[in-house]
C-alpha positions as CSV (number, residue, x, y, z in Angstrom):
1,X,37.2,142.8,80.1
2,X,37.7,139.2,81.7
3,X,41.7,138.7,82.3
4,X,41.0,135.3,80.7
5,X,39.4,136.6,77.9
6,X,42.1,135.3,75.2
7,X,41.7,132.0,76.5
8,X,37.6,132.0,76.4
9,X,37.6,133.1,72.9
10,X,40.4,130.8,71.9
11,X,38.2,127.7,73.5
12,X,35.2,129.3,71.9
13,X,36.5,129.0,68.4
14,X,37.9,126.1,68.5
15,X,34.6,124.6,69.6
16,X,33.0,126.3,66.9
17,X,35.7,124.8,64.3
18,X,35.4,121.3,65.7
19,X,31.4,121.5,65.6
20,X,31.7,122.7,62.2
21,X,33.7,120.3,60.3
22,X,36.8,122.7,60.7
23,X,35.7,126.0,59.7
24,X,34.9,128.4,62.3
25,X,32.6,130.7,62.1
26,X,33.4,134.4,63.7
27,X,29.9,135.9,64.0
28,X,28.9,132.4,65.4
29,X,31.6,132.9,67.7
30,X,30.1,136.3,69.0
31,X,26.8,135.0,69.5
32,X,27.9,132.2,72.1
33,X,30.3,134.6,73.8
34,X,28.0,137.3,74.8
35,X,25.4,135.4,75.3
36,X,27.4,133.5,78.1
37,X,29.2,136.9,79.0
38,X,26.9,140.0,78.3
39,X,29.5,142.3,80.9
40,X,32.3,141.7,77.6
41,X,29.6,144.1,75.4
42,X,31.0,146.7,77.3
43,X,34.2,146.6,74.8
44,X,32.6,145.3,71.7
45,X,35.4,146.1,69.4
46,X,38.1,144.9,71.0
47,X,36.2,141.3,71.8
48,X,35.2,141.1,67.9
49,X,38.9,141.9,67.0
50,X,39.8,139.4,69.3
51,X,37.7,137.0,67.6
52,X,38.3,137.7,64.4
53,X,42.4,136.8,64.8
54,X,41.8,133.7,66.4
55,X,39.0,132.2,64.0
56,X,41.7,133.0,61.6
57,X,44.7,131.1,63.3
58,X,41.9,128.3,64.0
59,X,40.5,128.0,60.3
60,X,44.8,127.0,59.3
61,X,44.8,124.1,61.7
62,X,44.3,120.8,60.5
63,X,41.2,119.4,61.8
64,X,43.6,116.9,63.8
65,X,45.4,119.6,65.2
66,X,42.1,121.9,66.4
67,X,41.2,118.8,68.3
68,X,44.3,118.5,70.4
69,X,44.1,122.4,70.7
70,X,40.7,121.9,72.2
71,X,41.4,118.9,74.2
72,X,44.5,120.6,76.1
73,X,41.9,123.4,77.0
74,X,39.6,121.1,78.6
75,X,37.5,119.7,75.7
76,X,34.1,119.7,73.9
77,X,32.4,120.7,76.9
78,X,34.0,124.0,77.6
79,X,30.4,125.8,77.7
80,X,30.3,128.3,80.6
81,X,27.7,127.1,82.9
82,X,25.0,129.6,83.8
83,X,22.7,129.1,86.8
84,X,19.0,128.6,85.4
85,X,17.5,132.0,86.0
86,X,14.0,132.2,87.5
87,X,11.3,134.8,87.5
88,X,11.1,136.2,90.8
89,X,8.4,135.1,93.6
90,X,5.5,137.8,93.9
91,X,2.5,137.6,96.2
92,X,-0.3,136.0,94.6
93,X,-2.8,136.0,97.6
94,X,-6.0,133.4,97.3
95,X,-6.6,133.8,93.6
96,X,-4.2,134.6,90.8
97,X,-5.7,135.9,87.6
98,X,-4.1,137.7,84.6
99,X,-4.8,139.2,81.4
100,X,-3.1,140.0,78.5
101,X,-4.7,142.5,76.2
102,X,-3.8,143.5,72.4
103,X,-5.0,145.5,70.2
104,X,-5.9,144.2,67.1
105,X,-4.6,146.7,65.0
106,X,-1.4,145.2,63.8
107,X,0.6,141.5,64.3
108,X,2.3,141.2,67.5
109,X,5.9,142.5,68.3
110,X,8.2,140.9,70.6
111,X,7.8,143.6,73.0
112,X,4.2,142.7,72.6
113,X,4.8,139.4,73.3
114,X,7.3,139.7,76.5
115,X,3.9,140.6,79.3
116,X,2.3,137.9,77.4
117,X,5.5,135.2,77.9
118,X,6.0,136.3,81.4
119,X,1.9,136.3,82.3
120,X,1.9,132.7,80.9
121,X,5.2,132.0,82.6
122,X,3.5,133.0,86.2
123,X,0.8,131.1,85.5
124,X,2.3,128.0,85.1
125,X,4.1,128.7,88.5
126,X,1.4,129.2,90.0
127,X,-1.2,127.4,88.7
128,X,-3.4,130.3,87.9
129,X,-5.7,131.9,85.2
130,X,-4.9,133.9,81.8
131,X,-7.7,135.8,79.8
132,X,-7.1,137.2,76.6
133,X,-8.7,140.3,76.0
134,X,-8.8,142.6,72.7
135,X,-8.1,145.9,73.8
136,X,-10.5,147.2,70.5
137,X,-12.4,150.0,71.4
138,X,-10.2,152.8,69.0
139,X,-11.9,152.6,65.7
140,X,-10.2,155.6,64.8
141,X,-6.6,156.2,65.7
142,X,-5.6,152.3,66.4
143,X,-8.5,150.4,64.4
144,X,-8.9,146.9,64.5
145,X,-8.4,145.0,61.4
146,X,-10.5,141.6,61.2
147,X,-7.6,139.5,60.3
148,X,-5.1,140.8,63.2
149,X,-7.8,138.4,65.7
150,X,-7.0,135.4,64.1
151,X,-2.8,136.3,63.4
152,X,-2.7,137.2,67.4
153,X,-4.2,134.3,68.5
154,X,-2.1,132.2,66.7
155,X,1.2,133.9,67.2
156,X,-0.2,133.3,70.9
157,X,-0.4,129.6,70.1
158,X,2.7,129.4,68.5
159,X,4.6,131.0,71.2
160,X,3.3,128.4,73.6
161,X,0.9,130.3,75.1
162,X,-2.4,128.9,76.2
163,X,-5.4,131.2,77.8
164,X,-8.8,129.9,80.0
165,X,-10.6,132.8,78.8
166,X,-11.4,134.4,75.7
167,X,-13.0,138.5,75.5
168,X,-13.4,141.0,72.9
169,X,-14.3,144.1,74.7
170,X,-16.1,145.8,71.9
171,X,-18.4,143.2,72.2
172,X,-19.1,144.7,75.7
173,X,-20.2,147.9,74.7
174,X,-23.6,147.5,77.0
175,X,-21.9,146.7,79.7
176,X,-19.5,150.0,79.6
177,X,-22.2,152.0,79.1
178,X,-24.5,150.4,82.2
179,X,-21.6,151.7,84.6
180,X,-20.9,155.0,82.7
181,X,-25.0,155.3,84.1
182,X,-24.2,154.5,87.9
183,X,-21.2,156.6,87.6
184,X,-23.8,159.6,85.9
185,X,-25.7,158.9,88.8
186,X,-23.5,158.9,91.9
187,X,-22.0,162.3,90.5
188,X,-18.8,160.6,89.4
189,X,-18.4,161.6,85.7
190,X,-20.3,164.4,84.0
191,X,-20.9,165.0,79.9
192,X,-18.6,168.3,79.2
193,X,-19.9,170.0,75.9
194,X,-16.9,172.5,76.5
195,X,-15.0,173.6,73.6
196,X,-11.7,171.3,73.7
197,X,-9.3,173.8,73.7
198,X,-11.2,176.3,76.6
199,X,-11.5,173.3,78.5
200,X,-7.7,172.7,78.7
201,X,-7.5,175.7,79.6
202,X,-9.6,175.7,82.8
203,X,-8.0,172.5,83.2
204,X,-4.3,174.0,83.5
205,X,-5.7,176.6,85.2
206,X,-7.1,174.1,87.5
207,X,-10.6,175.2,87.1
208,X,-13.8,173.2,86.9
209,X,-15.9,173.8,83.2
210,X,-19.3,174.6,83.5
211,X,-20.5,170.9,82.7
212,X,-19.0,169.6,85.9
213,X,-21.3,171.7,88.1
214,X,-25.1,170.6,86.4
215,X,-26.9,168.1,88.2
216,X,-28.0,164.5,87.6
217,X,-30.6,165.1,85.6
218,X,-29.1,167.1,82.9
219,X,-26.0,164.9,83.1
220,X,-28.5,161.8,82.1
221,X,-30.3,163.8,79.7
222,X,-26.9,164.8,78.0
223,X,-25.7,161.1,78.3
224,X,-28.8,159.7,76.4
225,X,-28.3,162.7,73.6
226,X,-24.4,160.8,73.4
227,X,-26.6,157.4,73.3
228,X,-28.8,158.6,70.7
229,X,-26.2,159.1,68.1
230,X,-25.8,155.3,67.8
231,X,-29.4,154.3,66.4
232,X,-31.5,157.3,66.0
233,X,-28.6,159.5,64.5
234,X,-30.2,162.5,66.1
235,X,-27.5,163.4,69.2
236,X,-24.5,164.8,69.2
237,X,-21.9,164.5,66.6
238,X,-18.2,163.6,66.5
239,X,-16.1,166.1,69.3
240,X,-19.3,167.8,70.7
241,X,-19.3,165.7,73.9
242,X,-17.9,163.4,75.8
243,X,-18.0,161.7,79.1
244,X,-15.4,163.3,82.0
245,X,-14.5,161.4,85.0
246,X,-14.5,163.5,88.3
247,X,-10.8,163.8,89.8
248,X,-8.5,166.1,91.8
249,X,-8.2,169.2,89.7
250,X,-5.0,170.1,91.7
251,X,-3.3,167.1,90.5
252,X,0.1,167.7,89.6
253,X,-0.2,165.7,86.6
254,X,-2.4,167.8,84.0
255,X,-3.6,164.6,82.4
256,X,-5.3,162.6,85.3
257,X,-7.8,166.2,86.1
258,X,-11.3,164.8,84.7
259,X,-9.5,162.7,82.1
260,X,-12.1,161.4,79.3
261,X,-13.4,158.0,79.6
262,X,-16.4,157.9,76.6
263,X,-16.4,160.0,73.2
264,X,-18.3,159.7,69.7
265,X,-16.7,158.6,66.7
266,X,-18.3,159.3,63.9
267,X,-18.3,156.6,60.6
268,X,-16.7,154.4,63.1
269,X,-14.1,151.7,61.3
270,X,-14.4,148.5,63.4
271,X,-14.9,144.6,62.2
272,X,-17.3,144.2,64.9
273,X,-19.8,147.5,65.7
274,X,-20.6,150.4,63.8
275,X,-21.9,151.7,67.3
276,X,-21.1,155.4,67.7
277,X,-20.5,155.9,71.1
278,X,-16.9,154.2,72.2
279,X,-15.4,154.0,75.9
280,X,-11.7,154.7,76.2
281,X,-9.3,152.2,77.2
282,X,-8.5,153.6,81.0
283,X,-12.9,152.9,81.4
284,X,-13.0,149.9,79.6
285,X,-10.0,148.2,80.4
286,X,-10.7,149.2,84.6
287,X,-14.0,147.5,84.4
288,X,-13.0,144.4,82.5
289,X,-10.3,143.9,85.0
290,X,-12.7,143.9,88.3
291,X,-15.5,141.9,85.9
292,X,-12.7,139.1,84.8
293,X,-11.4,139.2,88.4
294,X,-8.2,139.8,88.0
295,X,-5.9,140.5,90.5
296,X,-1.9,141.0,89.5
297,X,-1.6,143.4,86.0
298,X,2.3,143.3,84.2
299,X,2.5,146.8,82.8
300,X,5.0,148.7,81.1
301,X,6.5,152.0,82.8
302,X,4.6,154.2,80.4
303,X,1.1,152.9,82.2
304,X,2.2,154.6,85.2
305,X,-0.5,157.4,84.3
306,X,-3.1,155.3,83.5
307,X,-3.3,153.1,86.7
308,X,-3.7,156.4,88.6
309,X,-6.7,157.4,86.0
310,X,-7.8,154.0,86.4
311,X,-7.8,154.2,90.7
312,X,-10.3,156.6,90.5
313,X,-13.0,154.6,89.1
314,X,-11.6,151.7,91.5
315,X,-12.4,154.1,94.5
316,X,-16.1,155.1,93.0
317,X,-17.5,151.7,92.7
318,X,-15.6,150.6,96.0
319,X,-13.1,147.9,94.3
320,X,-9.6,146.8,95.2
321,X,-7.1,147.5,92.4
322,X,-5.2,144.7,91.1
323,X,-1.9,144.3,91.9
324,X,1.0,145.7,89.5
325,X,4.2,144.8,88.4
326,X,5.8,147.3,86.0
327,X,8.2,146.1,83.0
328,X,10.8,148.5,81.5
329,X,10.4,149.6,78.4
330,X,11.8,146.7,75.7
331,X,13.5,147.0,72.5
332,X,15.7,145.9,69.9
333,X,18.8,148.4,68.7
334,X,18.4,147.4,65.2
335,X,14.7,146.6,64.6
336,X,11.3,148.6,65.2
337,X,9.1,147.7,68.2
338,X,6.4,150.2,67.2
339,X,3.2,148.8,65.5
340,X,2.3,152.4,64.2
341,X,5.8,153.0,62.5
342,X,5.6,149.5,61.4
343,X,1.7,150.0,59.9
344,X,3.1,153.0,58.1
345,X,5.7,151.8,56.7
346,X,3.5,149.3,55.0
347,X,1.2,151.6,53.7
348,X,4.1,153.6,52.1
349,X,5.9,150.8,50.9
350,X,8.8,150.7,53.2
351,X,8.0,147.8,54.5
352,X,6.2,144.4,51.8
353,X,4.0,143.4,55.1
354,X,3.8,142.4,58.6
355,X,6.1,139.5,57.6
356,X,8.9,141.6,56.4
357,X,12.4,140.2,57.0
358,X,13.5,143.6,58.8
359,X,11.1,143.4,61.0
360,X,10.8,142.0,64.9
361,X,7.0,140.7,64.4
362,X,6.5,137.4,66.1
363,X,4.9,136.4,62.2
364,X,8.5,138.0,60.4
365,X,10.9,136.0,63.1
366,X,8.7,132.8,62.5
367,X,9.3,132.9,59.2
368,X,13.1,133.3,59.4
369,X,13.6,130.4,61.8
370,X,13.5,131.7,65.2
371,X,11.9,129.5,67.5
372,X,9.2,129.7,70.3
373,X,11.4,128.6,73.0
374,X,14.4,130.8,72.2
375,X,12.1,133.8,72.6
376,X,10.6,132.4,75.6
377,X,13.8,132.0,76.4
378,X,15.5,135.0,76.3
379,X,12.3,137.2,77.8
380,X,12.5,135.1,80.7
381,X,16.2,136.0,81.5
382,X,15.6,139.9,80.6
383,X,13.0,139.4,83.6
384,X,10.5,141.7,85.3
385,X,12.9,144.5,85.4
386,X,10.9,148.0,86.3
387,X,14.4,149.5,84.3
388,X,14.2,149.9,80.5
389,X,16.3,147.6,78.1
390,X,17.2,146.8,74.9
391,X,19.1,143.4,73.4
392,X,20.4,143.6,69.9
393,X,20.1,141.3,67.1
394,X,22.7,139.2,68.3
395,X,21.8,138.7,71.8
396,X,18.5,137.0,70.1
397,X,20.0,135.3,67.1
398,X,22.4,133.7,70.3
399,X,19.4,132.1,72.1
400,X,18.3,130.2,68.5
401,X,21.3,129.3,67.7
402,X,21.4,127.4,70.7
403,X,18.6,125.6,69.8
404,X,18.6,124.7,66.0
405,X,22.4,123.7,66.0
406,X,21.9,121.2,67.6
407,X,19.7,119.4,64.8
408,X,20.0,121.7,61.9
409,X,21.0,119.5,58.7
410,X,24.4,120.7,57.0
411,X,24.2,121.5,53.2
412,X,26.4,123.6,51.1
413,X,25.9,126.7,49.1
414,X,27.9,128.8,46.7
415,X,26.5,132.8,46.6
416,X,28.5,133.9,43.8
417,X,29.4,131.2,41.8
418,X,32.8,130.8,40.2
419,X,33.2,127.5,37.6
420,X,36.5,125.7,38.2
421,X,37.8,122.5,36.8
422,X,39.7,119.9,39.0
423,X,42.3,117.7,37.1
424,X,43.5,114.5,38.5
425,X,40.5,113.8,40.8
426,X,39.7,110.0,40.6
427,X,36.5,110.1,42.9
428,X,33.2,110.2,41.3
429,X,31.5,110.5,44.7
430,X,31.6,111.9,48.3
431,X,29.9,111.2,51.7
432,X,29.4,113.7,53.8
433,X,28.0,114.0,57.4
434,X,24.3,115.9,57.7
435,X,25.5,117.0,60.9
436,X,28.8,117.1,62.5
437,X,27.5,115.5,65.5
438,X,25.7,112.5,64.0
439,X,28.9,111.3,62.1
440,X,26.9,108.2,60.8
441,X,24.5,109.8,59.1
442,X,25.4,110.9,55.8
443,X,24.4,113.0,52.5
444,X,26.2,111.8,49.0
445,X,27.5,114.3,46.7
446,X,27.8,113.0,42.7
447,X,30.9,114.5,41.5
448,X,33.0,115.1,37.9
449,X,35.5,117.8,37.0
450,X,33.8,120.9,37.3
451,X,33.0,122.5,40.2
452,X,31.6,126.1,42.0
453,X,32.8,127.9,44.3
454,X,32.7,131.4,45.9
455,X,34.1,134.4,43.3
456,X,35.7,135.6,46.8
457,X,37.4,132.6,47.4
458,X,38.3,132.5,44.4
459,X,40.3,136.2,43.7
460,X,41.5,135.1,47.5
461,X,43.6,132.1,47.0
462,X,43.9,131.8,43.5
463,X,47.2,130.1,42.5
464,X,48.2,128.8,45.8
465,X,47.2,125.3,47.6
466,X,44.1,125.1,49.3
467,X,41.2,122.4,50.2
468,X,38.0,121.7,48.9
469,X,36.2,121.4,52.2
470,X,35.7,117.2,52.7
471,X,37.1,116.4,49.6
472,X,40.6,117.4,48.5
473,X,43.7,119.3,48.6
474,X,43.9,121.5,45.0
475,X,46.0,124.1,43.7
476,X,43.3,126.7,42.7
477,X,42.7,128.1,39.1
478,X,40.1,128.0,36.7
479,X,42.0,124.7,35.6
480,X,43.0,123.2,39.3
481,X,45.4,120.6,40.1
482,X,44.4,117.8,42.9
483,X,47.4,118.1,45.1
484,X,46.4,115.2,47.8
485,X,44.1,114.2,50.6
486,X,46.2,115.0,53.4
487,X,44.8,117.6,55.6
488,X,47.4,120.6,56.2
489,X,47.1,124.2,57.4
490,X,45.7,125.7,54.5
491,X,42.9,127.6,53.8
492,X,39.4,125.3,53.5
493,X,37.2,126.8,51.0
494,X,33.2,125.9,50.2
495,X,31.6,124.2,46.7
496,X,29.0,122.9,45.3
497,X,29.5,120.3,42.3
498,X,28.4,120.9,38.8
499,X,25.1,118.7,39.5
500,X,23.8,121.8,41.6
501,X,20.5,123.5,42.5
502,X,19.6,126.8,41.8
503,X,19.1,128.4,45.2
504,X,17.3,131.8,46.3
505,X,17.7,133.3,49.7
506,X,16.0,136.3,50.5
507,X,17.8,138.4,53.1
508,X,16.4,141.5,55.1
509,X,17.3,144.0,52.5
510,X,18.3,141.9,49.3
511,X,18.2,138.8,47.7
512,X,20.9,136.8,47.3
513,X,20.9,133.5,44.4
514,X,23.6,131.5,44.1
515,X,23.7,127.4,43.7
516,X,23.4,124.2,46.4
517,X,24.2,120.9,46.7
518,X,21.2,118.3,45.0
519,X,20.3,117.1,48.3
520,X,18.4,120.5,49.1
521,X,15.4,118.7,47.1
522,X,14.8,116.0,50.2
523,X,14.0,119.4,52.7
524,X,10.7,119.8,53.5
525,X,9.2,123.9,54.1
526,X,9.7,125.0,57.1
527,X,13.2,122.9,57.7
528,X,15.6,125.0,59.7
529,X,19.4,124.3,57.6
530,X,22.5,125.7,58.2
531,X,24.5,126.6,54.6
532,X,27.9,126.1,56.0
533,X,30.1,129.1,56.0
534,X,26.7,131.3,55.3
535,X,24.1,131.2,58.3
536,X,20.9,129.4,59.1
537,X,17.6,129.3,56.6
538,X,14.3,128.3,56.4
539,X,13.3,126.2,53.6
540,X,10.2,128.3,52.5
541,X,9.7,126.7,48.6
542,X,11.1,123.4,47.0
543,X,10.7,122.5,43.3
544,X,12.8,120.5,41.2
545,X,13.7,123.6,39.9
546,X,15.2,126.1,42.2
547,X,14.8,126.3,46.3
548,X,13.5,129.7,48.0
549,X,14.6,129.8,51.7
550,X,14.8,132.9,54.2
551,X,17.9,133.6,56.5
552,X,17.7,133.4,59.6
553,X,21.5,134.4,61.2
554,X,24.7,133.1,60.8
């Protein structure tokens, strides 16, 4: 760890206590820090003990007093500063063409969305062309659902993302089957009406099956029995045949020896066709790419098979394969980035929807707060690494917070309530600042006698001196005494006066209700807030009887 690392932490809370009306925030703290210096991860316990000692010498200081601390360690503007980091150059040649392509069976993850921010990224740099294609020819183990379209694209939007082009491919069902013909006929694919499992047998044994051998005309009259199941209803059923491309039956990978490339689904589930004959993605996706022209493909790692399946057909029909750029696997160590686990856990109640709080859907982080441009953000600093990687919760909740801090409205919030009663306070009003860097702008607080604040607090510091945060010095009980204005190294607790709202936040695994200050009523949904000394919300409900907001982070 960084020889100066007492010093960056120390200037890092102090920062945080200064921006924050004098209460530092250790979590907060964390956030900045390894986000300006990933390398201290490597000793994540000592760094958060660290923290957690100074943010509590910090919180003691008079506000007065933090601000010379800060001052003497070179000021406000202590932020580390990181060289921009850019995507790397590549080699677009004469044209540059992408496409990203989902499949509609489920909202969008962020590892879904990482080819699709780095696609859109290149094509701004170089002035190019993206198509979005549904990948939606599995109506049976990934099926499309008819709303997943719509949520896609505008998760798309939402994220910034804009596309020239437009293609569903199971709308191009003719067009598959056209070259699944010329492929019939130049003696590239053959209909295999093997058993399935004597046919990987032959396969491992690196024999041909008997289908592979019969000539054109039987493969074409076999092909049109596969047709005939989709109108007529009279061909082959469900697992009786499918279409083989022709490869290297020595390969040394098992899977690439006449891999499949068209089967029947029977009862097929799809918004879209209730054709019965359905192309598999390395055929469909292969054509689309040469059709769409496209030239440069972002894959992930586990691809690798596929472009080699895919090469094949490129080498039948005499095309040049697009170039490829291979991403690492992405992922989050304390959320799911699997759109199966995630669709099952919905359908066994683990999960309420695609929008649940636990969840790293790009509809679930909208809906906590997280913004467009910190996602953006951090996907283009993880880069087009080939190597896999995986950021935590933090690591993303760092990148917001960067970004809604800076205009996030201040409001305050009790969780668990505790009444008190202040004797000898003359005040029947306070203004506070919205935002500790817009000092001019200012929220009123109507005040009496009674008070809230935090059970914790509380059990904490009852019967010793402490201040009600912008208001007073008091000597805590259920009956408190004002003790003075004068700010002192004491401990700075939260409240909320008796003219309160009721307040729900729902949290990833609970909710939490407690009570806010009045001026909750003047947000708007979809306002970003910070409840001091709790974390960032969303404002998702206001009434003038209770507020319902999400959490974001702290």
């Amino acid at each position: 760890m960084d020889e100066n690392i007492d010093e960056i932490i120390r200037k890092a809370v102090l920062t945080n206590a200064v921006s924050h009306g004098g209460v530092a925030q250790a979590k907060s703290v964390l956030g900045k820090i390894l986000a300006d210096y990933p390398d201290f991860r490597k000793d994540l316990f000592n760094l958060k003990t660290k923290i957690d000692k100074s943010t509590e010498e910090v919180n003691l200081l008079s506000a007065e007093k933090q601000k010379q601390d800060l001052d003497a360690l070179g000021g406000l503007n202590i932020e580390k500063k990181i060289e921009k980091k850019e995507l790397p150059d590549i080699d677009i040649g004469r044209s540059f063409v992408l496409r990203f392509a989902p499949n509609p069976d489920g909202a969008i993850h962020l590892g879904n969305a990482r080819p699709a921010i780095i696609s859109d990224e290149y094509k701004r740099k170089y002035k190019g062309k993206l198509i979005l294609r549904f990948d939606d020819t599995d109506p049976k183990k990934k099926k499309p659902g008819k709303e997943f379209y719509k949520w896609i694209k505008d998760d798309l939007k939402w994220l910034k993302i804009k596309f020239e082009q437009e293609i569903i491919a199971s709308k191009r069902l003719k067009i598959y089957y056209s070259y699944t013909e010329k492929l019939i006929k130049s003696g590239d694919a053959y209909i295999c009406v093997c058993n399935t499992d004597s046919w990987k047998d032959l396969r491992d044994k690196n024999k041909a099956c008997p289908c592979r051998k019969l000539d054109t005309k039987e493969q074409m009259k076999r092909w049109r029995k596969m047709l005939a199941s989709n109108v007529k209803k009279t061909g082959y059923k469900e697992g009786e045949a499918v279409l083989r491309i022709k490869t290297d039956l020595e390969a040394k990978n098992p899977a690439v020896r006449d891999w499949p490339a068209m089967r029947i689904v029977d009862a097929p589930e799809h918004p879209f066709s209730k054709n019965n004959v359905w192309p598999l993605y390395n055929l469909a996706s292969a054509i689309d790419d040469h059709l769409l022209g496209v030239t440069h493909i972002f894959r992930g790692q586990e691809h690798a098979t596929n472009e080699v399946k895919q090469r094949y057909l490129y080498q039948y029909f005499g095309w040049k394969y697009p170039a490829t750029i291979i991403l690492g696997r992405f992922s989050m160590s304390e959320m799911i980035l699997s759109k199966s686990e995630i669709r099952d856990g919905i359908k066994n109640g683990v999960f309420s929807s695609w929008e649940d709080l636990r969840l790293a859907t790009i509809r679930a982080l909208k809906r906590r707060g997280f913004q467009p441009e910190a996602i953006r953000n951090i996907i283009k600093d993880v880069g087009v690494k080939p190597s896999d990687i995986t950021i935590s919760f933090e690591n993303l909740a760092a990148y917001n917070r960067k970004i809604i801090d800076k205009t996030a409205k201040r409001f305050f919030f009790i969780p668990n309530p505790k009444r008190i009663d202040v004797k000898g306070l003359k005040m029947t009003s306070v203004k506070i600042p919205v935002h500790p860097d817009q000092p001019d702008k200012k929220r009123t607080l109507k005040i009496d006698k009674a008070f809230y604040i935090d059970k914790d607090d509380f059990g904490k510091y009852k019967g010793i001196e402490v201040r009600l945060k912008d208001l007073c010095n008091i000597k805590l009980d259920e009956l408190s005494v004002v003790t003075g204005n004068e700010v002192k190294p004491i401990p700075k607790i939260q409240w909320v006066p008796k003219d309160h709202m009721p307040v729900r936040v729902f949290m990833p695994t609970k909710e939490i209700k407690g009570y806010g200050e009045k001026n909750l009523t003047k947000t708007k949904i979809g306002d970003i807030v910070q409840f001091e000394r709790f974390g960032f919300v969303r404002i998702e409900k206001v009434s003038p009887s209770n507020i319902i907001c999400v959490f974001c982070h702290e």
